[in-house]
Each structure stands twice: as C-alpha cells, then as structure tokens.
N, C-alpha and C positions, 0 to 999 in steps of 0.2 A: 357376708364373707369378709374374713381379714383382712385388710391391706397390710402390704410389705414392709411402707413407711410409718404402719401403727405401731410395730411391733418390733422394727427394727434394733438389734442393740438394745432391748428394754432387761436384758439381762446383763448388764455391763455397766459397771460405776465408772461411765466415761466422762467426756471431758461438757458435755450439756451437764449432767448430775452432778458433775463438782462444781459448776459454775451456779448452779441453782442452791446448793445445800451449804458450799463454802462462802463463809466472808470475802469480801474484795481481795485484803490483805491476804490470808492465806490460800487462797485461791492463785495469787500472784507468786508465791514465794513458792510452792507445789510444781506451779510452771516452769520456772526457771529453774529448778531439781531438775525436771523432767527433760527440756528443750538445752540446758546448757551442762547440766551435767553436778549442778552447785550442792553442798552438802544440807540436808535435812535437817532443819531445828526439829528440837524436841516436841515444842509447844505446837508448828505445824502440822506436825506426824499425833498428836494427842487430840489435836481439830479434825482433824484426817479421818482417824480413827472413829469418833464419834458418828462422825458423818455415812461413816460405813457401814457403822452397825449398823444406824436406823435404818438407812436404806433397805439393807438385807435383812433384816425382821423385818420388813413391811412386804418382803418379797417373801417370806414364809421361811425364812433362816432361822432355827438354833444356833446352827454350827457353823464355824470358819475351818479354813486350813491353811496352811503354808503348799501354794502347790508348787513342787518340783521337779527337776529334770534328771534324777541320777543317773550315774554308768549303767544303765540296765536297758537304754535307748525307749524304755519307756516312763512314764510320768509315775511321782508319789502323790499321797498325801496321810497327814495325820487329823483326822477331827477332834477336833476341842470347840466344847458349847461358850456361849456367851454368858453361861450361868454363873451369881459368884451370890453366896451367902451374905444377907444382910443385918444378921445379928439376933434377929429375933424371929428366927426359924423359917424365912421366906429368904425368898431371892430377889436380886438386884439381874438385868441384863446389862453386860460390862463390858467393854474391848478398849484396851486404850493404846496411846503410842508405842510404847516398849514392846505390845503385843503385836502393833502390825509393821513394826519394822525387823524384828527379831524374835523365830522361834527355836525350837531344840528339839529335833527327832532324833530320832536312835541312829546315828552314823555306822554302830558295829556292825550291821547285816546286810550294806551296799556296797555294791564292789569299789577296793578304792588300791588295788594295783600294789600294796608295799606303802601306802600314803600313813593307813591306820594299822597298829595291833586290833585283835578281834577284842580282846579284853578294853580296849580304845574306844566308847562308845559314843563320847560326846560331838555329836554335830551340829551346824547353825545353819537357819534358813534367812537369807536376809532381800528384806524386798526390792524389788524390781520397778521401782513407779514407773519407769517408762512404759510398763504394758500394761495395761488397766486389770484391777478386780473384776471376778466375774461372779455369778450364780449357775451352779453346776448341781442339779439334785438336791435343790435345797440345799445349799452349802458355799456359804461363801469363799470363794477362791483365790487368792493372794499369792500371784508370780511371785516366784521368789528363787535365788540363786541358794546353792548347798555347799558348804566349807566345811571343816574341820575345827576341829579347836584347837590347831596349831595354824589355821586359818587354808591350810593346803584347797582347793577347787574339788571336789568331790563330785561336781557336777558338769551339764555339757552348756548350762546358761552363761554362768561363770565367765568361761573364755569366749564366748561367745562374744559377751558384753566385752569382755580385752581387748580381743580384736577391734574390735568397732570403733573404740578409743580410740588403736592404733592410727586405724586409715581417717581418723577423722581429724589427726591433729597432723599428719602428713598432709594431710591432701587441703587443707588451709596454707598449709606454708607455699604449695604450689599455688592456688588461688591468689593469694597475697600476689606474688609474683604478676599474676594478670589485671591486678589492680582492683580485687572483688574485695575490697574494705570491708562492705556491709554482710559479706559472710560470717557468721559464727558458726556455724557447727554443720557436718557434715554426715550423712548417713546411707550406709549402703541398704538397697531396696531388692526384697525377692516377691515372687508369684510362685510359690511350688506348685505344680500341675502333680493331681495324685490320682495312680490309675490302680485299680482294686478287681479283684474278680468277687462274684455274686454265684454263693450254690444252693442248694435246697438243705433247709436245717436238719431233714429224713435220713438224706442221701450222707453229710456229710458227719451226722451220729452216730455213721455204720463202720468210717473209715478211720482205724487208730491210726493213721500217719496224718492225716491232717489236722484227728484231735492231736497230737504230742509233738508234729514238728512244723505243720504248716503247709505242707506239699505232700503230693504224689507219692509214695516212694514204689507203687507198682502201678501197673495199668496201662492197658491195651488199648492204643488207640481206637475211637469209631470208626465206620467208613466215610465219615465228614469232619473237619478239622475246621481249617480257617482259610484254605486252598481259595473258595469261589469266594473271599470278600467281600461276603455280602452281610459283614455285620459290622463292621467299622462305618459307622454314623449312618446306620441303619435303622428302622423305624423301632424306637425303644417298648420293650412287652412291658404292657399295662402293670403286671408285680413290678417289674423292677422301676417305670415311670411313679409309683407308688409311693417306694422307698424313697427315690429320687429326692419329690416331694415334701416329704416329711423329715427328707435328713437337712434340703435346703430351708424348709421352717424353723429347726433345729439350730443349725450352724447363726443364719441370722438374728436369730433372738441374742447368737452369743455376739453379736455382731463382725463376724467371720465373715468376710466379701465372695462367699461364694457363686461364682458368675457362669461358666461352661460347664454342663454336664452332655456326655455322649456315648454313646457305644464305641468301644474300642473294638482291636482287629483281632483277637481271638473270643471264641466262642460264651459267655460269659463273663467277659472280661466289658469295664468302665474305666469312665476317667471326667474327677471333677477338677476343674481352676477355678483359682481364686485371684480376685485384684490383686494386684503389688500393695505391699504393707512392710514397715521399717523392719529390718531380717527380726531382731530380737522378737516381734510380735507377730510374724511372720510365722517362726521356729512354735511359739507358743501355739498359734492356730493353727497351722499342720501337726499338731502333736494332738489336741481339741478335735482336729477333722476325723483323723483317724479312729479314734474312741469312739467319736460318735458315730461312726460309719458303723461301726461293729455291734454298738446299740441299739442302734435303727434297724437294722438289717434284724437282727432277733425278735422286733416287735412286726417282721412281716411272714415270719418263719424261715428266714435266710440266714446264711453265714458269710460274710465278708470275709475274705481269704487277703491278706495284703502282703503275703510271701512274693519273693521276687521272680520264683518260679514255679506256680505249685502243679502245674499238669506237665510233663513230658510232650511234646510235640508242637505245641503250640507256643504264641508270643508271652514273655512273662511280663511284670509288670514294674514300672522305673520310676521317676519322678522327675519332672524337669525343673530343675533350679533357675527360673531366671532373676539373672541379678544385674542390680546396676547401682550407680553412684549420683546420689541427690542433695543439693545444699537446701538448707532452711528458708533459701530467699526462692527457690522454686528451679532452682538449674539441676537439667541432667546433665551428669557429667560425659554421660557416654553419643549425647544429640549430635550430629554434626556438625550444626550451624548453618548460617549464613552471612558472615561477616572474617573477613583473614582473622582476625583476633578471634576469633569463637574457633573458625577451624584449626589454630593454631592449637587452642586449647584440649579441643578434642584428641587432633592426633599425638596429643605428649599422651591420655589416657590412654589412648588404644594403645600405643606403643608398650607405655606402660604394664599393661594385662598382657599383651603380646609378650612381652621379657619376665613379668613372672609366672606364666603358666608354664612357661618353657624351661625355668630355672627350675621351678617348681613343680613340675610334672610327676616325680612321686608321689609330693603330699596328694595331691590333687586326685591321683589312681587310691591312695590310702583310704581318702576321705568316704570313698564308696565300694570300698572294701569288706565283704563280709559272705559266710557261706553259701546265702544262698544269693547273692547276686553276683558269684563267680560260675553259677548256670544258664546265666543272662548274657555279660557282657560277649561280645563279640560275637553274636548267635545274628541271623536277619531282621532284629528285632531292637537292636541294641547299639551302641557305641563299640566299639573294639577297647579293650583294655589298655593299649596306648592311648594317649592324652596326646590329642593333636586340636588345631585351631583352625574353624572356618570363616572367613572374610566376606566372602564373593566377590564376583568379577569386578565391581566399582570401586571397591576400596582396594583389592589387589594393583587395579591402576594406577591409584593416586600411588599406595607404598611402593611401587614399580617406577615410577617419575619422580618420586624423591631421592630412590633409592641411584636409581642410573643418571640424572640426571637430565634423561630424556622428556622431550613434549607429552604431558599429558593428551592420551586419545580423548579430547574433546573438540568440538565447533570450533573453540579458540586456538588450537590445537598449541598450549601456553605451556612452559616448565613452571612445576609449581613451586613457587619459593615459601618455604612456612612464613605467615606472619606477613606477607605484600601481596599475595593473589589469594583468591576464592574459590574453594574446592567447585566443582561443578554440583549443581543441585542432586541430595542426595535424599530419593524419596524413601519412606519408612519402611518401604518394604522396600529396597534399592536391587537383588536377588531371589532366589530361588533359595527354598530353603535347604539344607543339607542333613538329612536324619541321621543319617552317618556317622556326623562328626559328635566328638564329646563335647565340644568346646565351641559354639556357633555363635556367631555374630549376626544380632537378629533387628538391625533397625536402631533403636539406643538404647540394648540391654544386651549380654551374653547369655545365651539359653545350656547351661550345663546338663548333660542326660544322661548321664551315667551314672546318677544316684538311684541307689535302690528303692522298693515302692514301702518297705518296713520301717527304713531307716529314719532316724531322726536328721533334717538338715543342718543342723547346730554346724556339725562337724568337720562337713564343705564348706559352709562359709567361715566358717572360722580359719582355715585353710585360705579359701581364696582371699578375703580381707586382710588377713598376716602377710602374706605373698604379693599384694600390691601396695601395702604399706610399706613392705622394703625397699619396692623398686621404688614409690614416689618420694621415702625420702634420701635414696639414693640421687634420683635426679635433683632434689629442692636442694640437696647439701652443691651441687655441683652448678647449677643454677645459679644462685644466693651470689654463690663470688664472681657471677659475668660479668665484662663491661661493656657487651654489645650482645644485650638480649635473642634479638631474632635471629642475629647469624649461631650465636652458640645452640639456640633451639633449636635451628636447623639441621645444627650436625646432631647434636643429642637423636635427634627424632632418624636420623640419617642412620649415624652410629646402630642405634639402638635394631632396626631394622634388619640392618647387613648379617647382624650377631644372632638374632632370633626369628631369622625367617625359614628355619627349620622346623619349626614347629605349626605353620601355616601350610593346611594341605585343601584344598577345595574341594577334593574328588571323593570316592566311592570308597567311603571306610571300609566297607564288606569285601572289596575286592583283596586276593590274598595276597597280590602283585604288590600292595599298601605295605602290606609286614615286611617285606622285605626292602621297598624303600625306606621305610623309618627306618630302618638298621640300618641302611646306610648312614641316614640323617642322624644317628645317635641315638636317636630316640629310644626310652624306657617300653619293654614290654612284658610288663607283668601281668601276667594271666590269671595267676591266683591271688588270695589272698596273705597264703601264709608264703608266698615268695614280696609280695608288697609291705609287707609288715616292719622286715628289720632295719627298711630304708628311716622309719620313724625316728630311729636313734644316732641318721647319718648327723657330721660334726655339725656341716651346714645348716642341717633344722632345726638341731637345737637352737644352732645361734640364734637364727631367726626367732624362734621363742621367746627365748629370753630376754631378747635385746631388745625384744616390743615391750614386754612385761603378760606375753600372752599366757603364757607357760613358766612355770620353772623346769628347773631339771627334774626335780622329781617327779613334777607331776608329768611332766613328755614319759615318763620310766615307765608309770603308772597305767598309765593309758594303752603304752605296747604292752605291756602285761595281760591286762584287760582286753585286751583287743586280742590278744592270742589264746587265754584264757576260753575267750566268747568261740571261739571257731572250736577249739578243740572240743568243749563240751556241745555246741551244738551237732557236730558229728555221729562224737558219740551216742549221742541221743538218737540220729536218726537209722547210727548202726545196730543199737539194741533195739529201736523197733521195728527192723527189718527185718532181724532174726526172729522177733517176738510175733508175728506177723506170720512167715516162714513156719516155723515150727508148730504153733499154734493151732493154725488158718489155712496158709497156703498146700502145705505136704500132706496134712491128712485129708485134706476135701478133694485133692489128686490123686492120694489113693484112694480113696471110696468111690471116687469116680469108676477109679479103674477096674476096680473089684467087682463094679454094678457092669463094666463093659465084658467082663471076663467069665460073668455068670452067665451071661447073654451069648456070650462063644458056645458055654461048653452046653448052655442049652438048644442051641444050633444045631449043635455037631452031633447029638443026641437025636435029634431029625435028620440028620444025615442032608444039612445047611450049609453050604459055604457061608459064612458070617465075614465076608470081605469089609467090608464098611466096619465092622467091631475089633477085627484083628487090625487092621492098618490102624487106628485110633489106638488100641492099647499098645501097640507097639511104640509109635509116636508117646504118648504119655508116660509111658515107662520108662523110655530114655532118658524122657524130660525131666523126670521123678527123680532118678538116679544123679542127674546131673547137676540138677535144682539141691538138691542131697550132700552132693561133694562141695559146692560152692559155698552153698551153708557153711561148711564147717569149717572152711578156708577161713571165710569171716569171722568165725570165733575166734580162730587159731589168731589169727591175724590184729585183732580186736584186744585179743590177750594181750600181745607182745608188746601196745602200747603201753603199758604200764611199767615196764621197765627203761623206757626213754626219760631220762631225766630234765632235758633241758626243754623247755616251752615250745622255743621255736623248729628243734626237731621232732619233737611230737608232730606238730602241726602238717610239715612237710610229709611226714609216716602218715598220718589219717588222709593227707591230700592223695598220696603215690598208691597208696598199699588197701585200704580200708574202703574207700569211696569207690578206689577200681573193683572192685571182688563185689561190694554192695548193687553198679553198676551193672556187673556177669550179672548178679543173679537176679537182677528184675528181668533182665535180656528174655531168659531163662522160663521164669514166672510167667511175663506176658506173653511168650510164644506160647505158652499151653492154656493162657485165657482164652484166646484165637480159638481153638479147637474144644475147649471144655462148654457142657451144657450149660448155659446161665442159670438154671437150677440149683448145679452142683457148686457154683462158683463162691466165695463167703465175703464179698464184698461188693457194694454197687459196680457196674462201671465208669469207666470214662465217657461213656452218651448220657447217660443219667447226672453225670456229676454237671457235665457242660449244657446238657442242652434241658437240663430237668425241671430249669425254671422257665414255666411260659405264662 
C-alpha cells in the first residue's frame, strides 16, 4: 500500500526538486526571486528551464503550458510540445528561458471589459515563480499571470500578486516601527474551506438546468430535506468515501494540503479544507481543487455540482476564506501575544482590519458578488449581505477598556495601557464561534464566509489586502513622525476604535432586528449583486487602486464591466432555460397528464362512476396548466424587453426586479403540480433522487 509521504508533492517541481537538479548558484538566485521579490536573470531562468523540462519528460511530459487565471473565474491553458526540429529530419526535446518566463495566447477571445479591441489579439503570460510548476495530465504546468500587450492585467493572478506587494511593503514599515530589523518580506496566508455537493451522473444527465446553469431551476422538494441534521458530519457513504479518497490522492500528488473532509448540512452536500498556504498559491490550489473535484467525481459516476445554490430548499454551498498575515521570520501577525510589546503590535492589526473592513465594506460585499450566491447570502445558511465584524467577548473587552478607559474585567482587574501592561491570556479559541457573521475573528486569523463555493478567491483577497494596505500605511505615515511612540499608539489604537466600532456586531446575523440596527450604524446593505456592483467605480476605490498600483483605472472600468456583463448573461441563460425546459418538458407532460386523467373521467362516467379522485386532480392540473401557461409567456415578454436597455447596469437591475421574479412564479407554479403529477408522467428526475440518489 502507498504511503502519503511516498507520493506526496511528487508532481510538483518544488523547492526539494530544485534543490536537487539546480546548481548551488542558481538555485540561490531563484530563491531570492522567489522570497524577496528580485528580478530574474536570464541565464537563471535558461538553468530553470532546463531543469524543468527533464524533470517533466521523465514524468511522461510532451507538453508544457502557460497555466492561467482569466476574467472567466475559471483557469486556461494553451499546450505546446517540447518538440523542436533538429536539422536533419529528427527532433531535439527543447524548453528554454524566454519559453518559461514568457508566452503568448490569443488575448482576443477573454473577457477584458473595454481593455482589448477584438481585433486586439496579442496577450502575454508571464510567470509566477512564487508558486511552483506542476504536472497536470501529463503536461507540464507553469503559473503564470495574463496581460496585454499594452501590458493592461487581463487576469485575476495579476492583481492579486499587486496587492500582496502592497500590504507587504506597508506592513514592514509598521514592523520597522517595532524594531523587527530582521523582517523582509511579508505575506498574507489563506485556507479556503470548499463545500461542493455530490449527485449521480444518471440523475443529473436528465436535468438541462444543471447541465447549462448549474442549479435547480424547478423541483419539488422531498418529504426529507436537512430538517433532522443528521448528515452534517454524519457517517460518510462508501461512494462518496471513495471519491473522497481518490480526490485526496489526487490533490496530494499535486501537493495541495488537503486535510478535512466531511459531510456537510444539506443532503448531498461536502466540504474539503486545506492547510493555510501563501494567498497567491492558495488561489492557484483552490482553482486545482475544484477541477479536480469535478474529475474525480466523473471517474466514480458522479457529478460535483459547486454552484452556490443549486437545490432550492436547502443549505447552498460558500467557501470560507481564512486569512491572515505572516512574516518570513515566522510571526503572525494576527497571534496575540504575550509580552506588552507583542500585544501592542497586535492590536494596531486588529484595529487595522477593524478600520478597513468597515471603510471598506463595499469592496468586501463586491468581492463575493455574483448570481448565484445572491441566492445564498442571508438565507440560515449563510452571512447576511452586510459586511459586519465578529470579535468575541475577550477581545470586545480589551477594545471596551481601551476604549473607555475603564478596568479591564480581569483577576487584575488593571486599565490596559498599549505598550506597559499584558493583555490577559488569550487562548486560541478565546470564543464561541459566530456562523453568522461575514467577517469573524477566529484565534490569529479572520474567517471570511461569504465567498461563494464557484468563485475564484483572487478577488477577496485582493480586496481585503488593498484595504489593509491603506489603513497600515495610513497609520505608518502618522506613526514615522511620533516622539512618544506608546502614547500616540495608544491614541491611534484608541482613535481608531471609537471611529469603527460600528462595524463590530457579535450577535445573531440571521436575526432580522440585525438589518435594521446596521441601518442605524450606517452600515451598507446590499442584497444583490447588480445593486453592489456600481459601488466598484466609487472615487474612493479607485483611489485606493491606484494609489497601491493594484489597479489602474482602466482596469477597475474593466472589471465592472465584466462583472456586470457575467450577471447579466448568466441570467439570461438560466431565463432561456427555464422557458426551454417549460415549453418543451414541463407543459406538454401536464398536458398528457391531464388528458390520460380526463379519459379516465369520461370512462367512468360511461359506468355511471363518480371519478372524484380524477376530476379533483384535473381540475387542480388544469389550472395549474393554464397558469404555468400565462407565466411563461410573461417571461418571454419580459425577457424580450431586456434587449432594449442600453446601459449595463440597468439591464442588470431589469433581470434582477423583472425576469428572475416571473422565472421564480413559474417554478412556484411547476412544482406545485410535481406534488400532485404521477412520477411516470413527470420528465425529469426529482429532488429525492438528485439528493439522496447516491448511497
């Protein structure tokens, strides 16, 4: 039998493989790209190269690729063999520097917002040392970022990496300050948690709404949902322990730290975590996990569903972000400590995240903005669509005695001074956790939940890294000129508190008594996506953009474009196949129904039968017929009318108000006469078969 540590990573040209195939020298000069950021000689990128190829022909490679991240929130790639003609009608195996730092896919056919003409075809992929080569089907894989040939971001890697620079050359300047010399470089850390449902490949061959959109769009609930909880880390069925299995052999070989797998709380539904990994390589293997999940699952006759909501009635599925902030020499930034000077440093971060999520509470709702996890948010399942922040009781303390002045509630019962006394010991689980909330404070990491389970993470972190890069080098610019460090941090820490503790809620996000105190508090409530979207263009986020170098303006244009582009057409998509579905499917297997119940009357009535049971049923289906009938065509009418909306963002709001409500009547509509239609007559599996079909 395999062992885990045989196999581990043996697909991944990591940092053991470089260290064994590369020279001293460049092996050294690679590192320092890698860990400090330094620019790539040619000749170590040409040793690099070399090194790469053997590796991956020795792993059964032809081909390389440039893998990438386009606007399409899912991954490219282009293959090109290692093949190159060597004069006398054979071939040479070849790959060299300029190849593995720099390739050129066809830019014209990616979404890129107003960045490119379509006639504009030229793109460059350019690589990513930080995150390692992989082997992916026989193909060697090379992260790499996507630009333009006027060098525009074309991709979601891109800014990613900008960010990251941002808060890494912030959040030294504040280091500095604490006297941490031997820091260089800084880097934020995630664990995406990804939850997916699991159906049968039979069941879900039959249903064109999950082939073409991903969810539901009709279906009557069973008589069992996820009411009696008794599948939330329930004893896992042998198929899906299977999968399991073979997706965690899978993910490992790529060396992906896949560590929890469990039963989630609706029926069919999972959820795998992975160790914390630098966001950039983070982003790469959640974008890896998901692929392979949907691989895997077809090698057991399953289909991995990772829509945010794809059954009606039950929980859908999110993705928790946690992230946090780590230096090179081994510090989190977000630990508490135990020493004034550590505590001290801590709570300028917390503060810190505290003041930008709250400045920042658009981006933050944008970032996990999309259609279908605006049938998620706020639901008992989910975060509420305001962006609020959970502490718990311990730390609400300390920021309650800095804030007022008064004794902290402890033994000592001491006022705490930043910087001359010692927070009270604060264990790693220090509270109760809060599901609730979007924004929780989990020990020394912040658990973000209201990322969707499709979406790529890029796009939140790039967000929350932009947005603590401002506040920290808003505090390091104000800092830098103290002359009496621990008092001004004390007010900074003070200050900063008073101003944004509106966005610190501990309680019951689900309650609805919550919507209406945030409105007091100011707080942003966007519900949808196409009302979250135009915030994108507010003055302030550009600034923020640019003033990092995260964004330009164009490319901030580009993105709401794109991003409103993505909503509108996925709608439409799931409005034509609702009517397509309707017309098809649903109306005439309700009339043949009826016609078979109606034959059955008049053959009754021919016996001189009361057929009470036949007539009540056709009467019921006939209405429903008729109703199902007018709704329909509402939706066309309706459907039509968008085509005459010119401007983006009022399309969007028309598909959200107009199109989605009438598509909503008419499942209403539909599954009320599932309920009562014979499962013979019906033309699509149900909802017990979809949920409960695999065992």
């Amino acid at each position: 039998m395999k062992q885990v540590n045989d196999y581990f990573g043996c697909l991944v040209f990591n940092d053991e493989v470089m260290k064994s195939r590369l020279s001293s020298d460049v092996y050294k000069s690679l590192k320092k790209t890698i860990n400090d950021g330094c620019e790539l000689d040619i000749s170590v990128a040409n040793s690099v190269a070399v090194a790469m190829k053997d590796w991956a022909i020795e792993n059964g490679c032809t081909h390389y690729t440039h893998w990438f991240q386009p606007m399409t929130g899912i991954t490219a790639e282009k293959h090109d063999s290692f093949i190159s003609p060597d004069g006398d009608g054979k071939i040479i195996m070849e790959f060299k520097g300029k190849e593995l730092v720099k390739g050129e896919p066809d830019a014209s056919s990616f979404p890129s917002g107003g960045l490119r003409a379509t006639c504009e075809a030229r793109g460059y992929t350019a690589w990513d040392p930080t995150s390692y080569a992989f082997i992916k089907d026989k193909i060697l894989c090379i992260p790499t970022a996507f630009c333009s040939y006027g060098g525009e971001a074309l991709d979601k890697k891109t800014p990613l990496l900008r960010s990251m620079q941002a808060i890494n050359k912030e959040t030294l300047r504040i280091l500095k300050l604490f006297g941490h010399t031997d820091v260089t470089s800084v880097k934020t850390t995630v664990g995406p948690e990804q939850e997916y449902f699991l159906v049968d490949k039979e069941y879900y061959d039959q249903r064109p709404d999950l082939i073409y959109t991903g969810r539901t769009l009709f279906g009557a609930m069973p008589p069992k949902g996820q009411e009696l909880e008794d599948h939330y880390f329930g004893v896992i069925k042998p198929r899906v322990q299977a999968f399991m299995n073979d997706l965690n052999e899978e993910l490992w070989k790529l060396g992906i730290l896949a560590k929890t797998e469990h039963n989630e709380v609706a029926p069919a539904q999972h959820e795998l975590a992975p160790i914390f990994a630098t966001t950039n390589i983070a982003a790469d293997n959640n974008q890896l996990t998901m692929e392979i999940m949907q691989k895997v699952a077809k090698k057991h006759n399953l289909v991995c569903l990772l829509h945010e909501k794809p059954f009606k009635g039950v929980n859908g599925s999110g993705k928790h972000n946690n992230w946090s902030i780590s230096t090179n020499t081994g510090l989190n930034l977000l630990e508490p400590g135990a020493t004034p000077l550590q505590n001290a440093q801590f709570l300028l971060f917390l503060v810190a995240v505290i003041k930008a999520v709250d400045e920042y509470q658009d981006l933050l709702r944008i970032s996990v903005a999309s259609a279908g996890n605006d049938f998620r948010l706020g639901a008992n399942e989910a975060p509420p669509a305001i962006i609020s922040m959970f502490v718990g009781s311990e730390l609400q303390d300390v920021l309650d005695s800095i804030e007022t002045g008064k004794p902290l509630n402890t033994k000592g019962s001491k006022f705490l001074k930043i910087g001359a006394d010692v927070l009270p010991d604060l264990p790693k689980d220090s509270t109760d956790r809060n599901r609730t909330s979007p924004f929780a404070f989990t020990g020394n990491k912040f658990e973000f939940r209201a990322l969707g389970s499709s979406e790529s993470i890029s796009c939140a972190n790039i967000m929350l890294n932009t947005a603590v890069a401002e506040v920290l080098r808003e505090f390091a610019d104000q800092l830098e000129k103290s002359k009496d460090f621990n008092n001004d941090l004390h007010d900074l820490i003070k200050d900063t508190i008073i101003k944004h503790k509106r966005i610190i809620f501990n309680g019951n996000g689900y309650d609805e008594s919550w919507v209406k105190e945030a409105e007091s508090r100011g707080l942003l409530n966007l519900k949808s996506t196409p009302e979250a979207l135009p915030h994108y263009l507010d003055k302030k986020n550009v600034k923020l953009f640019t003033s990092h170098g995260v964004y330009t303006e164009a490319e901030i244009n580009a993105r709401y474009e794109i991003a409103q582009e993505h909503y509108i057409k996925i709608v439409n998509i799931e409005a034509l196949t609702a009517l397509d579905m309707t017309n098809k499917y649903y109306l005439p297997a309700i009339s043949k129904y009826s016609a078979k119940l109606a034959k059955v009357v008049n053959e009754k009535a021919s016996l001189q039968i009361d057929a009470v049971y036949e007539k009540d049923m056709l009467k019921k289906l006939s209405d429903g017929l008729n109703k199902a009938y007018a709704i329909k065509n509402e939706l066309e009418t309706a459907l039509a009318k968008k085509d005459d909306i010119k401007k983006a963002s009022d399309e969007s709001i028309y598909l959200k108000e107009n199109v989605l409500t009438k598509m909503e009547a008419l499942r209403d509509v539909i599954d009320s006469l599932e309920e009562i239609t014979s499962e013979e007559a019906w033309p699509f599996p149900s909802y017990g078969k979809l949920l409960f079909g695999v065992r």
